[in-house]
N, C-alpha and C positions, 0 to 999 in steps of 0.2 A: 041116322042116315041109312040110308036102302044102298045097296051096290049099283042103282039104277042112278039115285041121287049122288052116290059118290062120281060116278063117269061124265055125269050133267054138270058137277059145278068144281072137279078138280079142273085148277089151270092149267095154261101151259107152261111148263116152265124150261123159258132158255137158257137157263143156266147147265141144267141136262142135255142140249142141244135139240130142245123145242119137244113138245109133246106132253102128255100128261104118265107122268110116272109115277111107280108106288117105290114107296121109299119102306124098305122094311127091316126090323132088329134080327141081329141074328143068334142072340140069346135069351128073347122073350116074344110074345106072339103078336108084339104093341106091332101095326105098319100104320101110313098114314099115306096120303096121296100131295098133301097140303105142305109147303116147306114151313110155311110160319108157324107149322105143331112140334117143327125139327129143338132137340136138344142140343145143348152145344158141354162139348166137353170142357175144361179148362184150357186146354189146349187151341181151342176155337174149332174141333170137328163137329161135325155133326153127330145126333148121337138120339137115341132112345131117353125122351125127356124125363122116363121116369126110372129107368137102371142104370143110366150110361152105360146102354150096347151101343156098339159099330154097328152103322146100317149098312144094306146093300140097295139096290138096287134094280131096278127093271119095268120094262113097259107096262103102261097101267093096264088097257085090255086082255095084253098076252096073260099079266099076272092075275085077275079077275075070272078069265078062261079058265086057265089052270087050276083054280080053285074048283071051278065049275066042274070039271071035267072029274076031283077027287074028294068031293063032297065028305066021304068016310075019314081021311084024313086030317079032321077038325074036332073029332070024336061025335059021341050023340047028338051034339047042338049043330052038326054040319058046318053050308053055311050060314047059318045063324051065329055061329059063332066064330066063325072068318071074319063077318060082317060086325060082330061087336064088340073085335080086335083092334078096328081102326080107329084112329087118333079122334075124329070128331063124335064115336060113339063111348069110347073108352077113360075113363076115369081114373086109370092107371091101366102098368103093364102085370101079364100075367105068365110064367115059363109054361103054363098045360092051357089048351084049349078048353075044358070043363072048367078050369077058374073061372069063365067069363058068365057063369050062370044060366046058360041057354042049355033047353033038354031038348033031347027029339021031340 
């Protein structure tokens, strides 16, 4: 999926009180926009389906922007590899943005 296609077909989800939001690890670079990609811990949290990290949260445009805005931040792969972080591009999670195989 493209960033273009992730904005197109994430839902809205009211359980965040409406909107489309990116849900993101905060020990590995796995995010996703999609609740049904969410992990669950034993506990019943939600969670990073392939480390069990804690996610956070935040609006999905603002967080999309913000990538936009720091392209460098994602290493050589940009975002190319912001983009093949997300849960319906990604095969697992990975802690470095070059793990995701994307070069300038």
């Amino acid at each position: 999926m493209t960033l273009d296609d992730i904005l197109k077909q994430s839902p809205n989800i009211k359980a965040y009180g409406g909107g489309q939001w990116a849900i993101y690890s905060v020990s590995c670079c796995w995010w996703t926009s999609f609740p049904k990609d969410l992990g669950r811990h034993p506990q019943g949290l939600p969670c990073c389906p392939h480390c069990g990290s804690v996610l956070m949260q935040a609006p999905l445009v603002a967080f999309i922007d913000t990538a936009k805005e720091s392209p460098q931040h994602y290493g050589a792969g940009g975002l190319a590899a912001f983009t093949a972080a997300h849960s319906r591009n990604a095969q697992t999670c990975h802690r470095g943005w070059e793990q995701y195989g994307v070069a300038a």
